[in-house]
N, C-alpha and C positions, 0 to 999 in steps of 0.2 A: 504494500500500500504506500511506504515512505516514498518508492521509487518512482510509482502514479504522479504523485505530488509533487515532486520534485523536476519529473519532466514538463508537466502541468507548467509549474512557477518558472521554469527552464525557456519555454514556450513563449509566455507571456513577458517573460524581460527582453528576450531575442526580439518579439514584438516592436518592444514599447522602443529600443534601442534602433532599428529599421526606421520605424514610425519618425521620432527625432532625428537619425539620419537623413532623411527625404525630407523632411519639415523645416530647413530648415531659413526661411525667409523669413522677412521680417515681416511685422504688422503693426500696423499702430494701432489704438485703443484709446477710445475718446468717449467720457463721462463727465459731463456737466464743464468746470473749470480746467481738467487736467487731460493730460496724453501721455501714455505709454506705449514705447515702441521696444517690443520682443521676439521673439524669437517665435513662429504658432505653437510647438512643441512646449514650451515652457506655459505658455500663456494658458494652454489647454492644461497641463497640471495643475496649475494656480488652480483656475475654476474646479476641477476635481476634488480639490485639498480644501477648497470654500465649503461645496457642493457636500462634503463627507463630513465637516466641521457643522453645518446649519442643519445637517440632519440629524446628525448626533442629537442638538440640541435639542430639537424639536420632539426626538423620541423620547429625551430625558424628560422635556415638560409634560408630555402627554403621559407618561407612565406615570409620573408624581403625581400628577392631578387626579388621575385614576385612582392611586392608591389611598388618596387624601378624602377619596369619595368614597372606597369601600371602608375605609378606617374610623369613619363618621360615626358615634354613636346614634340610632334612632332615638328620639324622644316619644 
């Protein structure tokens, strides 16, 4: 099974490495006042690492809240 996994994770870096090899122009990035100009390979990680960070949170709030509501004594 280690060895599945390992080709699996093997696969996906050979991937992501390709991917950033071929990617590797630039692009700017414009939000309100500011502009950013990267590399698309980086730029697309960024949002990944946002994208896994804001879901994180959102799964933490909804699981507290939930548990804040079964944990509720009834009166």
């Amino acid at each position: 099974m280690r060895i599945i996994q390992a080709v699996i994770l093997l696969g996906f870096f050979t991937t992501i490495g390709v991917f950033a090899v071929q990617n590797r122009g630039v692009v700017n990035l414009s939000f309100a006042s500011w502009t950013l100009s990267a590399p698309v390979a980086i730029l697309i990680v960024a949002v990944y690492f946002l994208g896994m960070l804001s879901g994180w949170t959102v799964t933490a709030f909804v699981s507290r809240s939930v548990r804040r509501v079964i944990e509720r004594p009834r009166s």
